[in-house]
N, C-alpha and C positions, 0 to 999 in steps of 0.2 A: 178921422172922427174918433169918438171915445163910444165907452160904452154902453151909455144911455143912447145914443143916436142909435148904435147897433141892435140895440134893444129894440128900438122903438120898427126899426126895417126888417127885424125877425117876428113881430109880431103882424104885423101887414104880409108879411111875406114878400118883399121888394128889396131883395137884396141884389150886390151886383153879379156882375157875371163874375169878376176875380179879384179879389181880395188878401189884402197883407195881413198878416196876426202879427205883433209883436208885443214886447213889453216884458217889467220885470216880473210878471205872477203865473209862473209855468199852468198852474192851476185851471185860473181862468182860461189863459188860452185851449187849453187840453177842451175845457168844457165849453167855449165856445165854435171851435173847432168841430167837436161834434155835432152840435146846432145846427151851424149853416150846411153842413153838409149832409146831414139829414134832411133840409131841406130842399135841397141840390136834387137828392135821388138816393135810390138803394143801394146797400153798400158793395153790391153785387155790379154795380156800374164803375168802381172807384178804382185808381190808381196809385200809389203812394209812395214815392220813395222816401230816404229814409238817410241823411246824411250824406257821406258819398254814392250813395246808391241811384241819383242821379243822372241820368243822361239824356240830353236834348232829345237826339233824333225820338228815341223812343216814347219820348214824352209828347214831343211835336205830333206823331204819328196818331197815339191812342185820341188826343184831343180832336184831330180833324176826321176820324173815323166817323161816318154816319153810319144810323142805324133804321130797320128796318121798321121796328116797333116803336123809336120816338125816343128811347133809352137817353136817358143822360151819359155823356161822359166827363165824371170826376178827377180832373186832377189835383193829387194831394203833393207837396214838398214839406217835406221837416227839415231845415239844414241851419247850420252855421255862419256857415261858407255865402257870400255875393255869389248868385246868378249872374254870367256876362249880361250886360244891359241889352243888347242883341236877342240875345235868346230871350230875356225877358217880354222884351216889346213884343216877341214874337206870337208867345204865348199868349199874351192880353188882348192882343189882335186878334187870334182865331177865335179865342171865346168871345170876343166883341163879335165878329162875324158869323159864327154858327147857335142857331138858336138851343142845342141842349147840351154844351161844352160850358165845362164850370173852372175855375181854378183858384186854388187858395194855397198860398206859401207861406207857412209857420216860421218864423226868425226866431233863431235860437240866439245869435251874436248879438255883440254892443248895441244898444239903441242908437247910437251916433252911425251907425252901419245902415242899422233900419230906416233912416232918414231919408239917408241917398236911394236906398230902394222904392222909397215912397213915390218917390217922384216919377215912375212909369204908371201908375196903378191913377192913371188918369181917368176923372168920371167922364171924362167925352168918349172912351171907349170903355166905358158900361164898369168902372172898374175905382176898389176905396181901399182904405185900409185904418187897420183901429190899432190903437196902442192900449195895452193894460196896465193902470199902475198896480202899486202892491195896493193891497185895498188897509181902510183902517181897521181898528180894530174892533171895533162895533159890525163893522162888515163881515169884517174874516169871521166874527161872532157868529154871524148869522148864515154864512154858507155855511160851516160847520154841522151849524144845530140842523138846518133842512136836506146836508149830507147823513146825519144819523140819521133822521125820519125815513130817507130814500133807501136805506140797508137795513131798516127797521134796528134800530139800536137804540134803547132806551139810558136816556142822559142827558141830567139837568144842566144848566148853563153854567154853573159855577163849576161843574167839573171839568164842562167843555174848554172854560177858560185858563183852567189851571193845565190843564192838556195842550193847549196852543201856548202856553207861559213854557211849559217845559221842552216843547222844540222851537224854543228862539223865534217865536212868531215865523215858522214858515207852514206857509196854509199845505203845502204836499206832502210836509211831513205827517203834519194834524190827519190830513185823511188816512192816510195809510195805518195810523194810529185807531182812526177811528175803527176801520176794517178789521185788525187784528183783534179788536175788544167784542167785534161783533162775535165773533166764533161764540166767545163764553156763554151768550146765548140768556144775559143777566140784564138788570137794571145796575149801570155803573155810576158808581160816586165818586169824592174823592179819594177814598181810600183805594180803590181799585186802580185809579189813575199811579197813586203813588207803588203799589207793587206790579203793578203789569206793566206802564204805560214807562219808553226810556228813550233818549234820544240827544241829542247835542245840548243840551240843557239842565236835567237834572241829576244825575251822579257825575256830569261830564264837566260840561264849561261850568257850570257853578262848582265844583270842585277845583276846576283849573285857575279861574282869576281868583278864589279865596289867598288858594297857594300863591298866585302871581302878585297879590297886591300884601299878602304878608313875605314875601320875600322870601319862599320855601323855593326848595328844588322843584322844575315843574317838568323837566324832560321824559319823564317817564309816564305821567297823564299825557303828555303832546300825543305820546306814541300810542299809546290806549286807546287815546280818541281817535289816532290817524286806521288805527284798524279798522274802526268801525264799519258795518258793511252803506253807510249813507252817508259815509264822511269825504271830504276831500280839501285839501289846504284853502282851497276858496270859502267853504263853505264855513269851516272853520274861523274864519277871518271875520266874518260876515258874522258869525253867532257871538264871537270876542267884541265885538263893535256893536253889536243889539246891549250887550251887557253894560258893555263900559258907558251907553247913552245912559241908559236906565240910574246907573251909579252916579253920571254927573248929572241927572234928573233930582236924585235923591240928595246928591252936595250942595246944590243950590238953593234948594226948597230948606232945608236941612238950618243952612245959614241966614236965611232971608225971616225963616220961622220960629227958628228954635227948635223945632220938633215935626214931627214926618206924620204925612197924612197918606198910604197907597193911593187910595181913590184920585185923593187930587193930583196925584204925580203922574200915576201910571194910569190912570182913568178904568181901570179895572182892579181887586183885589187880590192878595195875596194871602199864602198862609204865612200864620202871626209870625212863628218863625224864621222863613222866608224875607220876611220883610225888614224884620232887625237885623237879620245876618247883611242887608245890601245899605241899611243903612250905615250899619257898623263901619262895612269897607268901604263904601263914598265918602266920609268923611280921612277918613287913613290915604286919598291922594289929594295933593293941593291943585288948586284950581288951574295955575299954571301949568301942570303936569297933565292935566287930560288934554289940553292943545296937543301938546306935544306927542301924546299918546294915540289919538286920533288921526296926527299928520302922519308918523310915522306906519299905522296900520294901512294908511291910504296908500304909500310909497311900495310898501309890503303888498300889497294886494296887485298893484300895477306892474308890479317886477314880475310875478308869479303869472299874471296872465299872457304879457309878453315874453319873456324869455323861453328860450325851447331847448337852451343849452345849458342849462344847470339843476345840480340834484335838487329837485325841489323839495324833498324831505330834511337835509341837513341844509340847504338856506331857510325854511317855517323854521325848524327849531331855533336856530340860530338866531335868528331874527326876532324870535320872542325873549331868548333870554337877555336879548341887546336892549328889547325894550323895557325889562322889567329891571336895568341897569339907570333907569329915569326917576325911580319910584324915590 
């Protein structure tokens, strides 16, 4: 199911007994994860492993425990890693058969992973599972604005969206952003955004593809960024490919109009600066060249998530100076 259907079973309160999370919005899931299992029982009933932290028997065990007072028992998994199908079934079973046994498994792996696992999380034994896409951006807009209301943090939308502009649209970054603004204990604008607020977006990747697509040495931003304590080659990848969309958003409209509209392109606004400087560089790659640039970040991201036998610090660099050899 998605999650309007889920929505609509946590407000009835008729949710199943065990239930799959997965999808690409750590966010959501984190937040809906709390939800349901809030509505499960107290957290004083819960069990969670936690990656490999994991093991049947004793997971099989807490779930079949009855209890004296009626207690739920919550089983949580966060992992990566496939559950054998066995063990799976097993667990869906017992909380199909015992009336205050819960289960819910967080998928962290490939969505193409989370697929196969779907398929035991059968409603003939009391049991769904919801996928979360990334939401858009009028969305992401909007958790945002009623995450500051929830920390009490005072901050207009415009800044909210230059905040979610500056960590490459990821909503986990955005809140954590939001958090740290909160301490200052102020009403935040733009300005505040720009000397407090930093992350894979503005002194970083927008520094990085300027250099990459004017042809400067860029090895020593790679390494800048790769310290970062929320950075990692994937993620990296992922904010280069937010950017490089945005630029052939701004090449096409560029050429089709003559002249650049934010709103229309990116459906939110930019500052005026900001917005000429991406103009500037979308036109400086030819249209053939962002194919090209796009397949190879694709090939780049697939090497780095399968291979387990090579430096993956000197293949990212490497890999990028190969691409900015296309320019």
């Amino acid at each position: 199911m998605y999650k309007q259907a889920l929505d609509a079973l946590i407000l009835q309160k008729k949710l199943p007994k065990s239930i799959l999370i997965y999808g690409e919005c750590p966010f959501l899931r984190d937040i809906y994860l709390k939800k349901i299992s809030s509505i499960y029982g107290e957290k004083e009933d819960r069990l969670t492993y936690y990656f490999d932290e994991y093991d049947y028997k004793s997971a099989k065990n807490f779930i079949s425990q009855s209890s004296l007072f009626g207690n739920a028992n919550i089983l949580i998994i966060k992992s990566e890693k496939k559950i054998p199908k066995k063990e799976l079934d097993s667990l869906i079973k017992i909380c199909h058969n015992s009336q205050n046994s819960f289960f819910i498994l967080e998928h962290f792996g490939p969505d193409a992973n989370a697929k196969d696992i779907a398929k035991a999380f059968s409603k003939k034994f009391s049991a769904d599972f919801v996928r979360f896409f990334k939401p858009n951006h009028h969305e992401a807009i909007s958790y945002l604005l009623k995450y500051s209301k929830k920390i009490s943090l005072d901050i207009d939308r415009y800044a909210v969206e230059q905040l979610y502009n500056l960590q490459n649209e990821e909503l986990s970054l955005s809140v954590k952003e939001l958090e740290k603004l909160a301490i200052l204990d102020k009403k935040i604008d733009s300005k505040d955004i720009d000397y407090f607020s930093f992350g894979l977006g503005a002194t970083t990747i927008e520094k990085l593809m300027e250099q990459f697509v004017l042809k400067k040495d860029i090895k020593s931003i790679v390494y800048d960024i790769s310290e970062m304590a929320n950075a990692n080659e994937i993620l990296i990848i992922n904010s280069i490919e937010n950017f490089l969309t945005q630029l052939f958003l701004f090449h096409i409209y560029i050429k089709s109009h003559g002249n650049f509209n934010v709103i229309d392109i990116l459906g939110y606004p930019l500052p005026p600066q900001l917005a000429n400087k991406r103009a500037e560089l979308s036109i400086k790659i030819k249209l053939p060249t962002y194919k090209k640039l796009f397949y190879e970040l694709t090939n780049i991201e697939l090497t780095l998530k399968k291979s387990t036998h090579i430096d993956k610090d000197s293949f990212f660099v490497s890999s990028l100076i190969k691409l900015q050899s296309f320019l």
